[in-house]
N, C-alpha and C positions, 0 to 999 in steps of 0.2 A: 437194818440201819442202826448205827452204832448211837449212844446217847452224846449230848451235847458235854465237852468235856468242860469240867469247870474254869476259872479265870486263873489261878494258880499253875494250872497245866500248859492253860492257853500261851500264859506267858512265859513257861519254860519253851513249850515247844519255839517260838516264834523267836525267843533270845538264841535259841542252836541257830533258828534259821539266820538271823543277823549277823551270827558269831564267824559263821557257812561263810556268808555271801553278804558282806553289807552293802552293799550299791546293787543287785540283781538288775539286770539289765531284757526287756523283750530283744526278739531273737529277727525281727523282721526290719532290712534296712532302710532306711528313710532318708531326706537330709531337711526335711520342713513336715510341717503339720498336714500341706494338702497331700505329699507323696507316701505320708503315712496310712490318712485317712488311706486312701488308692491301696496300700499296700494289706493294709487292714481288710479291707471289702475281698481283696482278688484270693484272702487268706482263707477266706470260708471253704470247708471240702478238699482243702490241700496244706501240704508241709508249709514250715515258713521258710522251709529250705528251696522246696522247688518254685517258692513267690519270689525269694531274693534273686534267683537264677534267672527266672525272668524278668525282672524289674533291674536289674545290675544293668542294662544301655538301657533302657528306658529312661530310666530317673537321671542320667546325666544331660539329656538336653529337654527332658519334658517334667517340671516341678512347679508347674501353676499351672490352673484349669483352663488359662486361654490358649496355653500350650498346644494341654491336652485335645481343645478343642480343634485348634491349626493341626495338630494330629492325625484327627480324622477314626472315626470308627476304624475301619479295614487298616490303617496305619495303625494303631493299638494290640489290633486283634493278632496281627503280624508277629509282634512283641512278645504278647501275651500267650501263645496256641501250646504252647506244652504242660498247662495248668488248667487244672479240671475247669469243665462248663464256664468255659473261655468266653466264648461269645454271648451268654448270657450277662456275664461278668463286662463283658467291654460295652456292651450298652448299656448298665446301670451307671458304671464310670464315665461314660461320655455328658447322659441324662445329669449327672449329678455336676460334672464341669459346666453344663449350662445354666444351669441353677447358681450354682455359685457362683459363676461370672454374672448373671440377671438379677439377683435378689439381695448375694451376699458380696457383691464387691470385688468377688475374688478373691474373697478371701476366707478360712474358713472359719465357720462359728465354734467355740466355746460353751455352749449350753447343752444338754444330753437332748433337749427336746427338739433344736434346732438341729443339729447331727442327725437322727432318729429323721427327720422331714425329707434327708436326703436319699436319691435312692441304693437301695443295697447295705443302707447302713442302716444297722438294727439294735438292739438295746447292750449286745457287749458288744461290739463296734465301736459305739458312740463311747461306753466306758475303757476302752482300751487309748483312745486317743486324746478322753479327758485326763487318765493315769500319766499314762509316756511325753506326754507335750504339754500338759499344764500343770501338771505334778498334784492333782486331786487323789484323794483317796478311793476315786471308782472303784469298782469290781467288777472285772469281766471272768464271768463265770462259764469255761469252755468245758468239752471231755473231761481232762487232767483234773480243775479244780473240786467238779461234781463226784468224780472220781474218792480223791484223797478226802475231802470234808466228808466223805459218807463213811468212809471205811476208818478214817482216824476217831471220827468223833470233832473235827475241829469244826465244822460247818456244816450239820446232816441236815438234810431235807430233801423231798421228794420230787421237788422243781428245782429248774436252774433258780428261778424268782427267789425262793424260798432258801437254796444255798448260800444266794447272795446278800440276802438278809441274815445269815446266821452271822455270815463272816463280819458283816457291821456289824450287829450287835454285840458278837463277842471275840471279836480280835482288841486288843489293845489299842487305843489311838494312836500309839508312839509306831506302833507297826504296820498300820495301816495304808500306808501308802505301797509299801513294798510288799504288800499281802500276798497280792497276786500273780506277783510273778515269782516270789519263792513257792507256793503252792502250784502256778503252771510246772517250774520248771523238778519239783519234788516228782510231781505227779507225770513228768516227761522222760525223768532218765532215773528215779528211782521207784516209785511206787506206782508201774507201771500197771498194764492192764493182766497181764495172761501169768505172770511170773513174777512178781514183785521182791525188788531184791532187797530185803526185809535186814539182811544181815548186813548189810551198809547202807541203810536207814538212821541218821543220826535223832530221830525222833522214835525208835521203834521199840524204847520200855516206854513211851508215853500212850502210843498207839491202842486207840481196840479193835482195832482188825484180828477177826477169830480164828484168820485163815493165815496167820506168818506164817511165812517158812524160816526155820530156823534153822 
């Protein structure tokens, strides 16, 4: 595990990332908070490529959980069947359209602990839909992030818990908010897992990863 790089570093690295990409964008389509949540949940274990492929007719006539519900499980599952552990996935989604139609109004909540009460939705879940729809400085800490915080030095720790804490503590506030999707998206098409392509790493004389390829 690489040490924690100090604030000076922190904040060159993250001015490329800005300089990169200033508006970084999640990659998974939505067109409201609840076909997000939904999109977020069905993401677990699969691409956001092969969720948007399924969710692309979905979301144009089902984007509220009483939809979902008039849907019907086996109508969802229909939608859904080319995206891993489908059916597991379409009953957590139903379970959680009736919840939010009974509790929450229909609408969805705002707060990690009430997101977290739903089912299927779990701690970077809840923070990927406080990030993208209410503009929080969450951290959802997936593969990719766990990944680049260990090996750069920008975020190491040995739990996801414990990455996610590095990046609050030492990312700059001004950065914060788009933290993690330039570190998903570093850690998705450059500082990949097997072959990291080091030499078109716009951060990679910052880097302590001992294994560059040069």
């Amino acid at each position: 595990m690489a040490k924690q790089l100090p604030y000076p570093v922190m904040r060159e690295i993250f001015s490329r990332f800005e300089n990169s990409e200033p508006e970084p964008k999640g990659e998974l389509n939505h067109v409201n908070a609840y076909t997000l949540v939904v999109a977020v949940a069905l993401s677990a274990q699969a691409t956001d490529k092969g969720v948007n492929k399924a969710t692309e007719a979905l979301f144009k006539s089902v984007d509220t959980p009483q939809k979902m519900l008039d849907l019907g499980e086996d109508g969802l599952i229909a939608q859904i069947k080319t995206i891993g552990l489908y059916k597991t996935k379409a009953r957590n989604v139903m379970k959680m359209a009736q919840i939010l139609v009974e509790e929450f109004g229909g609408e969805v909540p705002n707060s990690r602990a009430a997101l977290q009460s739903l089912p299927g939705v779990g701690r970077k879940t809840a923070n990927v839909v406080l990030n993208m729809w209410w503009q929080q400085p969450a951290q959802a800490v997936d593969t990719h992030i766990f990944r680049v915080g260990n090996r750069a030095g920008i975020a190491p720790g040995k739990t996801v818990d414990q990455v996610e804490r590095a990046i609050e503590d030492n990312v700059p506030a001004d950065f914060q908010l788009h933290a993690h999707h330039w570190l998903i998206l570093h850690g998705r098409y450059i500082c990949v897992a097997r072959k990291p392509k080091c030499r078109a790493c716009i951060i990679s004389d910052l880097c302590q990863f001992e294994e560059k390829i040069q």
